[in-house]
KOLSELUM-406998 format. One record per atom (N, C-alpha, C): residue number from 1; residue in three letters; atom name; x, y, z. Coordinates in nm, 3 decimals, padded with zeros to 5 digits. Layout:
BEGIN
+-----+-----+------+---------+---------+---------+
|   n | res | atom |       X |       Y |       Z |
+-----+-----+------+---------+---------+---------+
| NUM | ALA |   CA |       X |       Y |       Z |
...
+-----+-----+------+---------+---------+---------+
# end
This chain:
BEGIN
+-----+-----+------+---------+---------+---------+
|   n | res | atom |       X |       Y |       Z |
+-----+-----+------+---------+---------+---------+
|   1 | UNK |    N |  00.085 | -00.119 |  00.000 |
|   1 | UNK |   CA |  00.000 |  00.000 |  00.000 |
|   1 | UNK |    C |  00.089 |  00.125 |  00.000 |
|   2 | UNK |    N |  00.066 |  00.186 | -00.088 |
|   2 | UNK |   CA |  00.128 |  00.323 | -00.097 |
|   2 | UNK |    C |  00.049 |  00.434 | -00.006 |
|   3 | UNK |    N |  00.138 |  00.506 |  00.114 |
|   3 | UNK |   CA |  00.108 |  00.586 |  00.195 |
|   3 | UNK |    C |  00.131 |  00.724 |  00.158 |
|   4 | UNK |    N | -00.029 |  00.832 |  00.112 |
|   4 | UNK |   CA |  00.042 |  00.971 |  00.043 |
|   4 | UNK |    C | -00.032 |  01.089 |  00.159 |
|   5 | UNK |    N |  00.097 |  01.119 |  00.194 |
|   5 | UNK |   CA |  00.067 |  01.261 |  00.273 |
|   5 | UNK |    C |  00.010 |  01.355 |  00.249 |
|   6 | UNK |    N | -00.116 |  01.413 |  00.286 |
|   6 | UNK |   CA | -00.186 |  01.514 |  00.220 |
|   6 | UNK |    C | -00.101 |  01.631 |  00.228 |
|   7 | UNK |    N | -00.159 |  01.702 |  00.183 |
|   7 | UNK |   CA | -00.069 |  01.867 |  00.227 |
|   7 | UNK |    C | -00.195 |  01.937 |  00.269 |
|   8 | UNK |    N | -00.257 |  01.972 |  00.193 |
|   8 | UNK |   CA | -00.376 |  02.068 |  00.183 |
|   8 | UNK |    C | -00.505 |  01.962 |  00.229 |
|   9 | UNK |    N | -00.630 |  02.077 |  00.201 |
|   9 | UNK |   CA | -00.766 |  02.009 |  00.260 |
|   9 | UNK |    C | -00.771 |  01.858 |  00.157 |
|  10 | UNK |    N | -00.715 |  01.890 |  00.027 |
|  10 | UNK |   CA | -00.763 |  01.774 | -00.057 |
|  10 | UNK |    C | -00.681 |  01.788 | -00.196 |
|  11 | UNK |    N | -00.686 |  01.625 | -00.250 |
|  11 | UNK |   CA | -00.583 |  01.701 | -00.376 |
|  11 | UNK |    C | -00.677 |  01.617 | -00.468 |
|  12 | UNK |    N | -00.751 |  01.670 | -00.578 |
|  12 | UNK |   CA | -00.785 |  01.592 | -00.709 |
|  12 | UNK |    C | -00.750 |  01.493 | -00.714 |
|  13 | UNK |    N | -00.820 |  01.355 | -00.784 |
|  13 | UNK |   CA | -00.774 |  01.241 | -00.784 |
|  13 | UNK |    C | -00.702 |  01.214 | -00.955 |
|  14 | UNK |    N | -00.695 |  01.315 | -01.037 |
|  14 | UNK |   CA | -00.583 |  01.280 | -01.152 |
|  14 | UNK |    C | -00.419 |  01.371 | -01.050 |
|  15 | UNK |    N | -00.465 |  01.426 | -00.987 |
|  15 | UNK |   CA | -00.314 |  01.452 | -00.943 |
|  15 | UNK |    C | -00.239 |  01.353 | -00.884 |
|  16 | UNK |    N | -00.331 |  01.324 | -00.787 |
|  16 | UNK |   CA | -00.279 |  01.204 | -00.668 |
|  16 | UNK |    C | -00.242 |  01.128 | -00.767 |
|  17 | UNK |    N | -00.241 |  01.029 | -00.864 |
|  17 | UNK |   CA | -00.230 |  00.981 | -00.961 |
|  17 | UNK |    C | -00.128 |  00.940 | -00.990 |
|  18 | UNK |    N | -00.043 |  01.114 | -01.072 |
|  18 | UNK |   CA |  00.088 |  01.118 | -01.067 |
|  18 | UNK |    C |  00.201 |  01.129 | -01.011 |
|  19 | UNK |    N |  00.099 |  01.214 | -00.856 |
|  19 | UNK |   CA |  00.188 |  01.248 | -00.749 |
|  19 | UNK |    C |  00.251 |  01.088 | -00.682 |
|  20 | UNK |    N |  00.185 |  00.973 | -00.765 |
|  20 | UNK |   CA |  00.241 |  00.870 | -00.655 |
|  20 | UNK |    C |  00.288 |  00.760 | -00.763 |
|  21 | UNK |    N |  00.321 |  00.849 | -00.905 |
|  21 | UNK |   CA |  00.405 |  00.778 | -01.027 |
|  21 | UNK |    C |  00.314 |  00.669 | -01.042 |
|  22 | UNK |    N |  00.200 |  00.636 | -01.062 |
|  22 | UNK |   CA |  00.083 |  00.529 | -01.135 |
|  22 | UNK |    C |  00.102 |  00.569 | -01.275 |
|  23 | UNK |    N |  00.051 |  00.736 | -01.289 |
|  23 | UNK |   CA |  00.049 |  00.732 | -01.457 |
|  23 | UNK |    C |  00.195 |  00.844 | -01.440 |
|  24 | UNK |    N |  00.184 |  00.891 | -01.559 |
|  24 | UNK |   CA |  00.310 |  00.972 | -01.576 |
|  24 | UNK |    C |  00.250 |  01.091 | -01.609 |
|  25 | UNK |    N |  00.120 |  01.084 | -01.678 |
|  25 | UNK |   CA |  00.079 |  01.228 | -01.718 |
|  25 | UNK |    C | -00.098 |  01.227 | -01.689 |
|  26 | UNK |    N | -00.120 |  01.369 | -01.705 |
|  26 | UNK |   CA | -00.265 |  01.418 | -01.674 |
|  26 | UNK |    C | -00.341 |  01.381 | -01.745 |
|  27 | UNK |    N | -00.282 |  01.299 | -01.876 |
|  27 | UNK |   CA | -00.413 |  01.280 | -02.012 |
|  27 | UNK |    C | -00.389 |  01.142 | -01.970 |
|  28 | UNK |    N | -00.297 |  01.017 | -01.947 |
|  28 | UNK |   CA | -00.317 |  00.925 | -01.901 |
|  28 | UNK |    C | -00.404 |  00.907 | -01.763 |
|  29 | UNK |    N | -00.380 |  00.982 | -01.647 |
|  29 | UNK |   CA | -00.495 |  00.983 | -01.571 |
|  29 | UNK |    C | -00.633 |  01.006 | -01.619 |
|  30 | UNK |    N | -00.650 |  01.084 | -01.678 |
|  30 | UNK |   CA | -00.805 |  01.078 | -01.741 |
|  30 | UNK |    C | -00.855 |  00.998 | -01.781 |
|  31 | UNK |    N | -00.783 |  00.905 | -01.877 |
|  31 | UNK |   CA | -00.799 |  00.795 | -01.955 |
|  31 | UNK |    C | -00.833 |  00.673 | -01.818 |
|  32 | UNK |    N | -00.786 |  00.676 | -01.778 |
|  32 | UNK |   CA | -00.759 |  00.512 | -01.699 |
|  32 | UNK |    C | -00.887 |  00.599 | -01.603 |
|  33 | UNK |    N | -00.942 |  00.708 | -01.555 |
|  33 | UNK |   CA | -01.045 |  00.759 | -01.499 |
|  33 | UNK |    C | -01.127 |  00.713 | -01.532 |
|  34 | UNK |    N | -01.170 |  00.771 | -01.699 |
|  34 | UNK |   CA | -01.276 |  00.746 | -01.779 |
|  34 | UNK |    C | -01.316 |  00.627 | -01.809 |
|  35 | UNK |    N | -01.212 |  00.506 | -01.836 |
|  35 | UNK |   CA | -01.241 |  00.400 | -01.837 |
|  35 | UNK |    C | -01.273 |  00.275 | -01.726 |
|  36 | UNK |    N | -01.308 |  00.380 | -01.610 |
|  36 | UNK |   CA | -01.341 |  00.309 | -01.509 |
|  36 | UNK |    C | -01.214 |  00.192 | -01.432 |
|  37 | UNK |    N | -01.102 |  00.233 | -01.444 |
|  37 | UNK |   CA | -01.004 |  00.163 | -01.393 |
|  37 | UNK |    C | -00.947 |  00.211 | -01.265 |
|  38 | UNK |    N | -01.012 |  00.281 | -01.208 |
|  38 | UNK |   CA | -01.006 |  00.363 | -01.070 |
|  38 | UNK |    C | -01.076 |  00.327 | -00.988 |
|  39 | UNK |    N | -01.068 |  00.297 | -00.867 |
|  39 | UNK |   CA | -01.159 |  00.299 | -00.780 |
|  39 | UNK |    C | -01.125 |  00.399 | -00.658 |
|  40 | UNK |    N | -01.241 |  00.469 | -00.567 |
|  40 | UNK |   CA | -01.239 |  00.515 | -00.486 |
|  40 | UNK |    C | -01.311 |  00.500 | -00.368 |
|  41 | UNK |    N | -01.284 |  00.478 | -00.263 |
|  41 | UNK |   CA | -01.329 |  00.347 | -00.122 |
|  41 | UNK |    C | -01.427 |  00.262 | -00.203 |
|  42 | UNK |    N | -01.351 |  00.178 | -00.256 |
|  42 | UNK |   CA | -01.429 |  00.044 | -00.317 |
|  42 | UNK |    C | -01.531 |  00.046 | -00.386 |
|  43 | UNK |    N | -01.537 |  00.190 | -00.501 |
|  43 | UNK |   CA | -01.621 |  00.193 | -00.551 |
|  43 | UNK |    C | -01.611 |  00.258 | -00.685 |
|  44 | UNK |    N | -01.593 |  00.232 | -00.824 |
|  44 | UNK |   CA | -01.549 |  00.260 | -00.959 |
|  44 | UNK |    C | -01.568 |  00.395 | -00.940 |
|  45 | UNK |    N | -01.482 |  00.500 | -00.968 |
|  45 | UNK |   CA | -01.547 |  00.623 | -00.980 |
|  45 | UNK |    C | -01.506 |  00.711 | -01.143 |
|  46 | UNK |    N | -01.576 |  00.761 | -01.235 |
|  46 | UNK |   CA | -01.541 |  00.847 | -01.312 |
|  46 | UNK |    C | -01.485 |  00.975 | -01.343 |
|  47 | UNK |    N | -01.558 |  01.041 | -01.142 |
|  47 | UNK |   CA | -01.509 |  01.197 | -01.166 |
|  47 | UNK |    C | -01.357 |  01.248 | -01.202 |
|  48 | UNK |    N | -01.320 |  01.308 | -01.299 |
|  48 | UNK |   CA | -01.177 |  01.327 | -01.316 |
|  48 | UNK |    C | -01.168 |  01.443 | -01.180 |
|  49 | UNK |    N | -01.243 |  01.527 | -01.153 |
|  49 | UNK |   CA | -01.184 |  01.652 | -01.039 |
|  49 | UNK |    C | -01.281 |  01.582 | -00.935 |
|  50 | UNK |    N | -01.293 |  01.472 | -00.861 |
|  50 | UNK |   CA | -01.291 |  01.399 | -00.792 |
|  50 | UNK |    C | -01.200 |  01.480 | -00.679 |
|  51 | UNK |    N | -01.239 |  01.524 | -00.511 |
|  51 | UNK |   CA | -01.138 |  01.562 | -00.472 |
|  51 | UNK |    C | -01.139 |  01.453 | -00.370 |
|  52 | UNK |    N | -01.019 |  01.411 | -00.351 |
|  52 | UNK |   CA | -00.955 |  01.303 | -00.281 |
|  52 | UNK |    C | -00.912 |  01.399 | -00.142 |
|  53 | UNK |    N | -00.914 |  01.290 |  00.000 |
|  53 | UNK |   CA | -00.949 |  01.379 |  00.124 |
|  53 | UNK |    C | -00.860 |  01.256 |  00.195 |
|  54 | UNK |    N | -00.821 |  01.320 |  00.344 |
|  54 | UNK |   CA | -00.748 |  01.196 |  00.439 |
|  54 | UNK |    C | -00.861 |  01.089 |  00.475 |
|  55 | UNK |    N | -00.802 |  00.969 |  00.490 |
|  55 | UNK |   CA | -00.897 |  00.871 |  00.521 |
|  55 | UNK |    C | -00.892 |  00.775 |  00.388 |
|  56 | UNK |    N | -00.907 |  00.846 |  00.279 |
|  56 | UNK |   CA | -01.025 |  00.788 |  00.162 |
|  56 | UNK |    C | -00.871 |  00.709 |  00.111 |
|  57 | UNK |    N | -00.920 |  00.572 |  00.032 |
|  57 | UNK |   CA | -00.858 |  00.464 | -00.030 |
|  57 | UNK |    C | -00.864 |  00.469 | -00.167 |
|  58 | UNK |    N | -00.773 |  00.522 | -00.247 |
|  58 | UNK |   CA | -00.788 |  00.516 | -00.418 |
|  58 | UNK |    C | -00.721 |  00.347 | -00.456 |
|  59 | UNK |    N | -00.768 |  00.292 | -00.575 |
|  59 | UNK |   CA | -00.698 |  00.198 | -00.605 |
|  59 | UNK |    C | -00.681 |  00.161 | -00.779 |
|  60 | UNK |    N | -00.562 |  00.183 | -00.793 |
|  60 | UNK |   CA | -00.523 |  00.193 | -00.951 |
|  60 | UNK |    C | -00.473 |  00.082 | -00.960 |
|  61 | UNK |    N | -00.478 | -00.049 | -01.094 |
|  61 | UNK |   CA | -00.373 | -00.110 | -01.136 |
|  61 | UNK |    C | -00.294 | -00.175 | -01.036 |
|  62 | UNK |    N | -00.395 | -00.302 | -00.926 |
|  62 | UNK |   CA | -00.295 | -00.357 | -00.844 |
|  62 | UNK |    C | -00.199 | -00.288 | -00.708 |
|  63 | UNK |    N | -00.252 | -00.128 | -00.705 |
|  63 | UNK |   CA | -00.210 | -00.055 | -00.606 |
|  63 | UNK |    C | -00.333 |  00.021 | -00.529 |
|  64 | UNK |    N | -00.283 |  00.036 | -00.419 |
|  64 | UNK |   CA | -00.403 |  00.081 | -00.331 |
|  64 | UNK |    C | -00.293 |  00.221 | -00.236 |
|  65 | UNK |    N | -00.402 |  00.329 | -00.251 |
|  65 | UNK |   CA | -00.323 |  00.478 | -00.207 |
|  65 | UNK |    C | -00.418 |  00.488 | -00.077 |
|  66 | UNK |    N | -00.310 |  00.452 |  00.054 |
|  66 | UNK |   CA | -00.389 |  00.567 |  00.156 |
|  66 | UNK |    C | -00.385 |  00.691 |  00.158 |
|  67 | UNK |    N | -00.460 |  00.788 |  00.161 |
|  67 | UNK |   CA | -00.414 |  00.944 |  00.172 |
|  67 | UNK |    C | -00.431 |  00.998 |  00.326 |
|  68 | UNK |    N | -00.338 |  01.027 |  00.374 |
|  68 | UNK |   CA | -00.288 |  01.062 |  00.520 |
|  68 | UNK |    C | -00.321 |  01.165 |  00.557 |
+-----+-----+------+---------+---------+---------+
# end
């Protein structure tokens, strides 16, 4: 499990994305968004400005992000 330190109240979930090297870029996050290859607390999500908060569990591609 990858552990990501928030900074602020919340960071978008195409940022968190890259911020934790899954995709490499903002149009690949969208993509893997759009195509429903995201989940957020165990649940497919589409929103690209999705804001991701402490607590909440993203899971890309065999990896799972706590955000701290």
């Amino acid at each position: 499990m990858i552990e990501f330190e928030l900074e602020g109240e919340f960071i978008p979930l195409i940022q968190l994305l890259k911020a934790t090297h899954l995709v490499v870029t903002g149009g690949e996050a969208q993509i893997v968004v759009f195509e429903g290859k995201v989940k957020y607390n165990g649940e497919v999500d589409y929103r690209k400005r999705l804001k991701v908060k402490r607590g909440d569990i993203v899971e890309f591609n065999g990896n799972k992000i706590l955000v701290k």
